[in-house]
C-alpha positions in Angstrom: -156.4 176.6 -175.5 -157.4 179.8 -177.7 -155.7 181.2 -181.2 -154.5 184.8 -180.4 -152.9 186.2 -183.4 -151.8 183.0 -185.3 -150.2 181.9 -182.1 -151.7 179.7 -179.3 -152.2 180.5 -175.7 -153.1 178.8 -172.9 -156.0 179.6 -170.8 -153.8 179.4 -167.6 -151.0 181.5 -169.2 -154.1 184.2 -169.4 -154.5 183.9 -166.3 -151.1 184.1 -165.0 -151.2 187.4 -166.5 -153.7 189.1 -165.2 -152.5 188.2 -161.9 -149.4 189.5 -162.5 -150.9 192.5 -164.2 -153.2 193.1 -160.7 -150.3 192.2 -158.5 -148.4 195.0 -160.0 -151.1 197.7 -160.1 -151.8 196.7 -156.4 -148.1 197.0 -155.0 -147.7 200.5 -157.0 -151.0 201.4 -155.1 -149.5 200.4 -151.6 -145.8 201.9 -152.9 -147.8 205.0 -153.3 -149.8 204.9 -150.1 -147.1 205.3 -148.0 -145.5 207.7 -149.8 -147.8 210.7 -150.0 -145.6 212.7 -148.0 -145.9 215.6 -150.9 -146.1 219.2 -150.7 -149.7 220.8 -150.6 -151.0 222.4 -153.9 -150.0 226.1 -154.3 -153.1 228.0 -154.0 -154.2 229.8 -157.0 -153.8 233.9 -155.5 -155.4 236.7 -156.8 -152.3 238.3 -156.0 -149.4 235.7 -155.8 -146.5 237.7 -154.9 -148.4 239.2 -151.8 -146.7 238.4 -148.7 -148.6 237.0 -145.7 -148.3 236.9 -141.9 -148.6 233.7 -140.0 -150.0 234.3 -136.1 -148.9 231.2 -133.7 -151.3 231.1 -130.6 -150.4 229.0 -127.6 -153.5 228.0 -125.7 -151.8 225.4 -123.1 -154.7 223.5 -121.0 -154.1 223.8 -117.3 -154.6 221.4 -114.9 -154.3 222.1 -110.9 -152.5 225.0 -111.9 -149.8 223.1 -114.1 -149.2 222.7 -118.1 -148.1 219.0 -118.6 -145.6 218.7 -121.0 -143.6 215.6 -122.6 -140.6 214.7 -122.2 -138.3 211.7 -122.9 -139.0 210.0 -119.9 -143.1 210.8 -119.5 -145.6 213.6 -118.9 -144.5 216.7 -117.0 -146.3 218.8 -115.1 -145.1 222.4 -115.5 -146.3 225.2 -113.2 -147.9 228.3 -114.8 -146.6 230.7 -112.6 -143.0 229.4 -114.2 -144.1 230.7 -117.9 -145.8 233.6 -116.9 -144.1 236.3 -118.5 -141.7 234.3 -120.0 -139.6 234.7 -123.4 -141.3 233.3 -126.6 -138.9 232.9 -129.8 -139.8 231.9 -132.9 -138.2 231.2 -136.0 -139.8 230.3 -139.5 -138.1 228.5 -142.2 -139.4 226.8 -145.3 -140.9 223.4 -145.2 -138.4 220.6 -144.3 -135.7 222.9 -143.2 -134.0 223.2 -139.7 -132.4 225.9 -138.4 -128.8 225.1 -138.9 -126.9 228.5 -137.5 -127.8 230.9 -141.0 -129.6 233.8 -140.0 -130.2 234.0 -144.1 -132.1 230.6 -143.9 -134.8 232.5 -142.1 -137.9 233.7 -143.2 -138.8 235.8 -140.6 -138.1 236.0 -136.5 -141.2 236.7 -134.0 -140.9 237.0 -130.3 -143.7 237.5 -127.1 -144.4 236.8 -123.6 -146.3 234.5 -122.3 -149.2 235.5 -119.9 -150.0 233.3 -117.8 -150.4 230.2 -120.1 -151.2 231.7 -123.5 -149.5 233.7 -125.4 -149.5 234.7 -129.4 -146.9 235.8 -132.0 -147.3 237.3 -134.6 -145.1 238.0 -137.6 -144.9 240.9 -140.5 -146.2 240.1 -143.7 -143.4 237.6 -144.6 -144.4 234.9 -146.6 -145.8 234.0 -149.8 -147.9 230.8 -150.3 -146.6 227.9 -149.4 -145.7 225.5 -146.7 -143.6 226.6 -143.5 -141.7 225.2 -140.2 -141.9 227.4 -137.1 -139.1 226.7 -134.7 -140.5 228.1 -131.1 -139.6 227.5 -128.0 -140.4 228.8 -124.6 -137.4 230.5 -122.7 -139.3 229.0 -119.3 -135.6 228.4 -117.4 -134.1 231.7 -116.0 -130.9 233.0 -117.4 -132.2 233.0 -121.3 -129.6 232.5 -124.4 -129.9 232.3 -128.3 -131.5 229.0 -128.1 -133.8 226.3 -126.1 -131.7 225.7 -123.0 -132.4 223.1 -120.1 -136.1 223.2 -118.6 -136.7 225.3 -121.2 -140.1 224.1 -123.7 -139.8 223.8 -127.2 -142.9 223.3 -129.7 -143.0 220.2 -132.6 -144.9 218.3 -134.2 -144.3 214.8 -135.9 -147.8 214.5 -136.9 -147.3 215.8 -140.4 -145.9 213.8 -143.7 -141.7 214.6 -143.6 -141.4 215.9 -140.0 -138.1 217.5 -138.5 -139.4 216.6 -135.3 -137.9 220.1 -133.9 -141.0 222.4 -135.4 -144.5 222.7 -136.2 -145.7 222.6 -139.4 -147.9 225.8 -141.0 -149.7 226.5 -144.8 -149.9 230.0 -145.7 -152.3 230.4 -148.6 -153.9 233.5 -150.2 -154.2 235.2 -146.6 -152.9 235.2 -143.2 -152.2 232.0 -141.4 -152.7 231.1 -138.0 -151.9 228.2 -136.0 -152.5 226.7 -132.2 -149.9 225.1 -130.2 -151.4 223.3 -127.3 -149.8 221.0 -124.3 -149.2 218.1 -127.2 -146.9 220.3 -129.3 -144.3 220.9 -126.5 -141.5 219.0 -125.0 -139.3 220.2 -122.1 -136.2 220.5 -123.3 
């Protein structure tokens, strides 16, 4: 036993405490762990209100003359000679946002053609700093429309904190932006 302020405490109920007090502190920490899912930092600009463009390079790997592609049943081997020269169309939207039928929800629209199995879009200088999703998709499947149709390949990416799971996520800073869709960041539609 100890005298704490007049009044007496017991060694055990010290203790007690500072397990308590450690058991708290620890399950804040893990709380907080999993829950880091938080917006990058703006970057500090020389110029903040300039507006950026964001280039989106697809660089598929080819394999016996196919791109394999996920899909909900397993890997897919798409032909090359089926996207060459095929319709690219993108869409970017702010972070955590899905297009939802509002053309005024869009930051900016960018479309190419695939050669072969690369291709790059670019946009005009659209966006300030901050984080974006690009919603892209492949128009691989003859007979086109205003959105990802059957057969056709759409990009994602559900490696990042908060994903939509329909687009890839890009962070403009104080320049340009780029970003590299590969085989992983498609999924036959």
């Amino acid at each position: 036993m100890r005298w704490a302020r007049g009044a007496l405490v017991h060694l055990s109920a010290v203790r007690q405490l500072l397990v308590l007090s450690f058991l708290a502190v620890a399950l804040a920490s893990a709380a907080d762990a999993r829950c880091r899912c938080r917006p990058l930092p703006m970057p500090k600009c020389a110029a903040p209100e300039t507006r950026h463009r964001i280039t989106v390079d697809i660089d598929f790997i080819v394999v016996d003359g196919t791109v394999e592609v996920v899909t909900q049943s397993g890997p897919y081997r798409v032909p090359v000679a089926d996207l060459d020269g095929k319709t690219i169309l993108a869409a970017f939207m702010p972070r955590g946002e899905v297009f939802q039928g509002f053309f005024e929800e869009i930051v900016a629209i960018a479309a190419g053609t695939m050669e072969d199995a690369h291709a790059a879009v670019q946009t005009a200088g659209a966006f300030l700093p901050g984080e974006y999703e690009v919603l892209l998709f492949i128009d691989a499947v003859p007979g086109g429309g205003a959105g990802p149709q059957r057969g056709d390949l759409a990009a994602f990416d559900n490696g990042v904190c908060d994903p939509t799971g329909v687009s890839v996520r890009v962070a403009v800073g104080c320049g340009d932006a780029a970003v590299t869709l590969e085989n992983r960041h498609f999924i036959l539609f």
